[in-house]
C-alpha positions in Angstrom: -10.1 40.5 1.4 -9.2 44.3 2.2 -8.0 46.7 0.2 -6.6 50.2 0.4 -4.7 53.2 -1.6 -1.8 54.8 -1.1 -0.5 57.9 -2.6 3.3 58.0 -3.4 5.8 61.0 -4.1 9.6 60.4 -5.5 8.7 56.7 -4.1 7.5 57.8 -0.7 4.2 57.0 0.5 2.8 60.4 1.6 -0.7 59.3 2.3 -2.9 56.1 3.2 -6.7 55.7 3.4 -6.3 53.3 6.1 -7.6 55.0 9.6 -8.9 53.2 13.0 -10.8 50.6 11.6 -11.0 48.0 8.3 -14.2 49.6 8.1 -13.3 53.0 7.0 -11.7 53.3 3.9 -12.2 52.6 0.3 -15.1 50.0 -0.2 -13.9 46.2 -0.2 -15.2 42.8 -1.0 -17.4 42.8 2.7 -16.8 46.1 3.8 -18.7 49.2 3.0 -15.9 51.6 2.8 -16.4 54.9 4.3 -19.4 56.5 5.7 -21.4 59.0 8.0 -21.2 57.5 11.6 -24.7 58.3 11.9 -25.6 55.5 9.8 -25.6 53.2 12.9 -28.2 54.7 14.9 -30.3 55.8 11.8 -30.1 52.4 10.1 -31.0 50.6 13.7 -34.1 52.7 13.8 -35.4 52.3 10.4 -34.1 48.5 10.3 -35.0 47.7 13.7 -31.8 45.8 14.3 -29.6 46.4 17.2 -26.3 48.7 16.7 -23.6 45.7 16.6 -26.3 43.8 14.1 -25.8 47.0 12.1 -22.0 47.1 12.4 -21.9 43.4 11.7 -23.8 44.2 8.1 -21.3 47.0 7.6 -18.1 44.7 8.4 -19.3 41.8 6.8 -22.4 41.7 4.5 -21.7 44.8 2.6 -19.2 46.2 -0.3 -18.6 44.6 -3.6 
């Protein structure tokens, strides 16, 4: 289940907050939304979990 905004002028869409990856963003159903890239390493240290165990959280066991 994603999500995203778009903002419209005279019926045009003249911005998105999709970027690179579903994870960035406005928060969804799994998905955090956007935040600091420096989450990762900072939540692997104080976590101890392993960046892509972090990244899997982020993708899949966060948002609403």
């Amino acid at each position: 289940n994603g999500a995203s905004v778009t903002a419209v002028v005279d019926g045009k869409s003249v911005d998105t907050t999709m970027e690179f990856t579903p994870l960035s963003g406005i928060m969804m159903g799994t998905r955090s939304g956007s935040i600091d890239p420096s989450i990762v390493t900072y939540a692997s240290k104080h976590m101890n979990k392993t960046p892509e165990e972090v990244l899997n959280d982020l993708n899949n066991e966060s948002g609403l």
